[in-house]
C-alpha angles and dihedrals in degrees: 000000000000089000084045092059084054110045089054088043081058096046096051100064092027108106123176113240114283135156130165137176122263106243111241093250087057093051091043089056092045103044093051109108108162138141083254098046096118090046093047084050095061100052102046091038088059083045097049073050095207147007136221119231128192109206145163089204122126111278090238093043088046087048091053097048096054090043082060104044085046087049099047095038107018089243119136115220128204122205138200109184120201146151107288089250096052093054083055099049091047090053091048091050096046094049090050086052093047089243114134110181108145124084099188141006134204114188126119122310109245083051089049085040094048079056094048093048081058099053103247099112133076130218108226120205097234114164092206087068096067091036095045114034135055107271085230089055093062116087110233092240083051087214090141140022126210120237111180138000118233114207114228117234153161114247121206134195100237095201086054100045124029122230084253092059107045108113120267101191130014094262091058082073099060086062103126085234081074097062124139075347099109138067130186118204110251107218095057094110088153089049094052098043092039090057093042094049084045092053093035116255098279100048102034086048092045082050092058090037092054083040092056091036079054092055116277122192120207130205136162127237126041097229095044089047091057085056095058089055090051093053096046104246097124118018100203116039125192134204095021122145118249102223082057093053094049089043088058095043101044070061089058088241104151106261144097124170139228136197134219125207131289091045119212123221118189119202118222122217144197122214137176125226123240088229106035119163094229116022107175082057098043082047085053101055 
């Protein structure tokens, strides 16, 4: 199980070779840098009339977004959500087959990074990047931006495990009364690298092997994940997004969420494609 777990953390960030050519209207859109830039945005973007966006957001907090942006710049945006690895994959698929349909995409940073290390992405010359963000937070090839953090939980079924009972240490998940009980998302290669760094690499990698050997379950997607604590298919869930977690259980759905040290925080991150359909719009958003 435990060599399962790794074998999907590696395909997730593990991209074949690929580079293209940023289109002139693309470059055009990411070299401009004048007082009016905003302004010039706006109305070639209305013209351009949408934009295609590839995101791992919620689909209510993706509708909400695009409701917004229409509303503030009278642009229509089209969505397709998916997993972090599957937007990756997409893009992958559609770039081997010379189709290039997203704008924009919105997922988490080392899977935008693991695009723009493969030349698909282009660094747009936005002056909000150097006045809004941490200077620490901007990649040097300035190829994405990040946008919002997602806290790292571990999600658990209320109705299943009492507050008493919910783990306080990691080896208070090894307990045999934890048997065949817990999941880790599949996908949380920063997670994973970030608590075996933390433990040091013999013990962090012994503790997921004695958790597998336990009886790990793994699944694929965060939200998705959440949903399988909810229904009670497995009790204990690794690796799920908080927000996630409150958004369920202002819903009453049965679940609440711990941490254990140390906590993990993943950056999300936007990025622009080299060949994207409507720049000024892409620029915009």
């Amino acid at each position: 199980m435990l060599l399962r777990f790794l074998i999907l953390l590696g395909l997730a960030v593990a991209p074949a070779s690929f580079a293209v050519e940023p289109t002139p209207g693309v470059l055009a859109v990411a070299s401009y840098t004048g007082a009016d830039r905003t302004e010039r945005l706006i109305g070639a973007a209305k013209r351009e009339g949408e934009l295609m966006l590839y995101s791992s957001l919620t689909q209510d907090d993706q509708l909400k977004l695009v409701a917004a942006f229409r509303r503030r710049y009278g642009v229509s945006v089209k969505f397709w959500r998916g997993s972090q690895a599957h937007i990756v994959q997409r893009v992958l698929s559609e770039t081997r087959g010379g189709r290039f349909e997203f704008d924009v995409l919105e997922t988490n940073a080392p899977q935008i990074e693991a695009l723009a290390r493969e030349k698909l992405l282009q660094k747009m010359n936005s002056p909000y990047i150097e006045q809004e963000l941490l200077a620490e937070t901007v990649p040097a090839h300035g190829e994405w931006a990040a946008d919002r953090l997602n806290l790292l939980v571990y999600a658990y079924n209320s109705n299943a495990v009492k507050l008493t009972d919910v783990p306080k240490s990691w080896q208070d998940l090894l307990d045999r009364k934890w048997k065949k009980r817990i999941g880790v998302e599949s996908t949380n290669v920063e997670w994973f690298a970030a608590l075996v760094k933390s433990f040091g690499e013999k013990a962090g990698l012994e503790l997921f092997q004695r958790m597998a050997d336990n009886g790990l379950a793994v699944r694929t997607g965060h939200t998705h994940s959440t949903g399988l604590v909810i229904a009670g298919e497995i009790p204990v869930m690794l690796g799920v997004y908080s927000h996630d977690v409150d958004r369920m259980k202002a819903r009453s759905a049965p679940v609440d969420w711990f941490v254990l040290p140390p906590a993990v925080v993943l950056p999300s991150a936007v990025a622009v494609s080299r060949r994207a359909p409507h720049p000024s719009a892409a620029a915009l958003f």
